[in-house]
LOFIZA-418723 format. One record per residue (C-alpha): residue number from 1; residue in three letters; z, x, y. Coordinates in steps of 0.05 Angstrom, whole numbers, plus 5000, padded with zeros to 4 digits. Each point is the difference from the previous one (the first is absolute). Layout:
# residues N
[site NUM,'ALA',[Z,X,Y]],
...
This chain:
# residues 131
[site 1,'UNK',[5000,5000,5000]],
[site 2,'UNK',[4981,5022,5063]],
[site 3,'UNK',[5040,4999,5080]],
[site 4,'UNK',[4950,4941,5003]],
[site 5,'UNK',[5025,4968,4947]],
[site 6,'UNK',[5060,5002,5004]],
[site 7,'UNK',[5049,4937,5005]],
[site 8,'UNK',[5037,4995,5076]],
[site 9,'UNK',[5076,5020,4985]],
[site 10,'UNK',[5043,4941,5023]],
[site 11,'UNK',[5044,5043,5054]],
[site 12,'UNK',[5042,4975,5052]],
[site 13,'UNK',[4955,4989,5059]],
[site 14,'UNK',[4947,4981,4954]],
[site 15,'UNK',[5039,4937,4984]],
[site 16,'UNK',[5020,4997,5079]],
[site 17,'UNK',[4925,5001,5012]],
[site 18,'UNK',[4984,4942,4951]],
[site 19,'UNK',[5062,4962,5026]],
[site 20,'UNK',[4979,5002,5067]],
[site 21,'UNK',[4923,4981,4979]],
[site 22,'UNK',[5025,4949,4960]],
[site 23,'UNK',[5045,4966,5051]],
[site 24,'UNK',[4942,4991,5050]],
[site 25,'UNK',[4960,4941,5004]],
[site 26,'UNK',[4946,5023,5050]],
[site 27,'UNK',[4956,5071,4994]],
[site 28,'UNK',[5032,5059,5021]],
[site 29,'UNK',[4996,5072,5016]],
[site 30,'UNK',[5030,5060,4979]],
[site 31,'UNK',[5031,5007,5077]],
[site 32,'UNK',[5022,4935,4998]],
[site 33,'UNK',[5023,5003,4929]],
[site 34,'UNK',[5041,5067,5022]],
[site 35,'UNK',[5036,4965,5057]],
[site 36,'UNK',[5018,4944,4947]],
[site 37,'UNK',[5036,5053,4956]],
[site 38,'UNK',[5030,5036,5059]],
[site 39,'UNK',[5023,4938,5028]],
[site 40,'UNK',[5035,4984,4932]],
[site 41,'UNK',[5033,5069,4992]],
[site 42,'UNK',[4954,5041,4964]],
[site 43,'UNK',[4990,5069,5017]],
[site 44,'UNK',[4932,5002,4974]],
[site 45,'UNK',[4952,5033,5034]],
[site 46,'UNK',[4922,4975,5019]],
[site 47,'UNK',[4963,5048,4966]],
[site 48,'UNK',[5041,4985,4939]],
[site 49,'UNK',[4988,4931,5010]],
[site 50,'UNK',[4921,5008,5020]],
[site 51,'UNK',[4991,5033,4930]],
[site 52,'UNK',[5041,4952,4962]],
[site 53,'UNK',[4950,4943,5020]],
[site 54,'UNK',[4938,5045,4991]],
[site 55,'UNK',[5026,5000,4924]],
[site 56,'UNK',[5024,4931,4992]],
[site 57,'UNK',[4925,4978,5032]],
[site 58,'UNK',[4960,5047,4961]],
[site 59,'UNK',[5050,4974,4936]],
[site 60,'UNK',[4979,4930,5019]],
[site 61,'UNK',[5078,4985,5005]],
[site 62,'UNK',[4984,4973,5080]],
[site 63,'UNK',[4929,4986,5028]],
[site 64,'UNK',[4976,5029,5063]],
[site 65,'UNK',[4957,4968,5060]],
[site 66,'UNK',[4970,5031,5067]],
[site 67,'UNK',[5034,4973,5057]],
[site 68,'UNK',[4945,4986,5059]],
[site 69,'UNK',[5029,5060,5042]],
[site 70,'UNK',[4988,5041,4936]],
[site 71,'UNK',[5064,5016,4971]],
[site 72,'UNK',[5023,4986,4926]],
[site 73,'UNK',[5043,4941,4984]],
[site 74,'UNK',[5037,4984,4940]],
[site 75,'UNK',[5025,4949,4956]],
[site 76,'UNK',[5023,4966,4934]],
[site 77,'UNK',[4939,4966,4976]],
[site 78,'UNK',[4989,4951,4937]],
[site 79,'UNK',[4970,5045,4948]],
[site 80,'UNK',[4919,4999,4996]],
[site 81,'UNK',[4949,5001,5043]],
[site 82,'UNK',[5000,4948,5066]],
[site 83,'UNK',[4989,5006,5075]],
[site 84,'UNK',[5050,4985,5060]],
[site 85,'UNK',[4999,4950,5067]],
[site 86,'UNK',[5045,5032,5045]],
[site 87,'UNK',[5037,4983,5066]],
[site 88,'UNK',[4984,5046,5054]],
[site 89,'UNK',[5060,4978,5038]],
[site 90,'UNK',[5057,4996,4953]],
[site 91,'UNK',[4970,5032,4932]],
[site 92,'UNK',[5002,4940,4953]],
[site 93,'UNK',[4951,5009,4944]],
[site 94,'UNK',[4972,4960,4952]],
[site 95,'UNK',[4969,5015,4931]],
[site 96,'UNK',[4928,4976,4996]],
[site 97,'UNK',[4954,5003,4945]],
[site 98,'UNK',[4928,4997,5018]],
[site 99,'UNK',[4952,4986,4925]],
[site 100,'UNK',[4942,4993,5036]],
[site 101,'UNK',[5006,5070,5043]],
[site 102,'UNK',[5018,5035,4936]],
[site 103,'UNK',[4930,4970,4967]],
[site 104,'UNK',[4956,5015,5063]],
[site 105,'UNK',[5039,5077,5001]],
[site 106,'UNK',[4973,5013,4922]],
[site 107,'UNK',[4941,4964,5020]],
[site 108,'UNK',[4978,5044,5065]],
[site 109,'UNK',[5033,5073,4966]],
[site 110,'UNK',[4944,4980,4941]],
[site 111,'UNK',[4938,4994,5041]],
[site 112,'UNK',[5013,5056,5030]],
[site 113,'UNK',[5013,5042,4935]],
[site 114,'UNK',[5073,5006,5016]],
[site 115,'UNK',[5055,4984,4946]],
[site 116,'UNK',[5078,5010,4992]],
[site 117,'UNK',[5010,4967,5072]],
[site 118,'UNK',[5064,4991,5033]],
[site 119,'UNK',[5011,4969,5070]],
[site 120,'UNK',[5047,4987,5048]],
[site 121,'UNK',[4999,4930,5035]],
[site 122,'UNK',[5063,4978,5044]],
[site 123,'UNK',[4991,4947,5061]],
[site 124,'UNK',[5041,5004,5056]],
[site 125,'UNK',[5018,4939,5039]],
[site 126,'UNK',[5050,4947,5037]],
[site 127,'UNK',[5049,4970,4949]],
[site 128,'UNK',[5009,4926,5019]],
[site 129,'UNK',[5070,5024,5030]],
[site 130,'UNK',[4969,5053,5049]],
[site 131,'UNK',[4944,4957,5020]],
């Protein structure tokens, strides 16, 4: 087995990372996830945190999206694959699935010779409560 491959050991501020994930309803980033923890207690520091959520994202333990001003956001997501609405005001997010984008995607990758497609689709809005 390779560094790779290797399972994540379940330390301390690993499980302070997941906690604080976990607990959040809305997107968020690791700079906002930080400020959580430090607000709580921990003495964790960012770049600990910023490559504790790089592992648990590329693990598929907590999905990622691109906020509009660029910056990674993340959160506890429903296991397979789906899309988000989200709240540009207060961060609310909704899982969507959308069968019909996932049919045109394979659909548009295999006229143009491409295959093994992933995407990225999330939609950012008013919730009814920001409106």
């Amino acid at each position: 087995m390779t560094n790779t491959e290797r399972t994540p050991r379940n330390t301390r501020q690993r499980a302070e990372v997941r906690n604080a994930v976990a607990g959040s309803k809305t997107f968020a980033t690791s700079q906002e996830i930080h400020d959580r923890l430090r607000h709580d207690g921990s003495k964790i520091g960012l770049a600990t945190v910023y490559r504790t959520l790089q592992t648990m994202a590329a693990g598929g333990e907590i999905d990622t999206i691109r906020t509009p001003d660029g910056q990674i956001a993340y959160r506890t997501c429903t296991p397979g694959h789906h899309h988000h609405l989200v709240c540009r005001a207060c961060g609310r997010t909704v899982e969507i699935d959308l069968p019909g984008l996932e049919e045109a995607t394979r659909n548009i990758a295999g006229e143009y010779g491409f295959a093994e497609i992933d995407h990225e689709v999330e939609f950012f809005g008013l919730c009814t409560s920001c409106r």
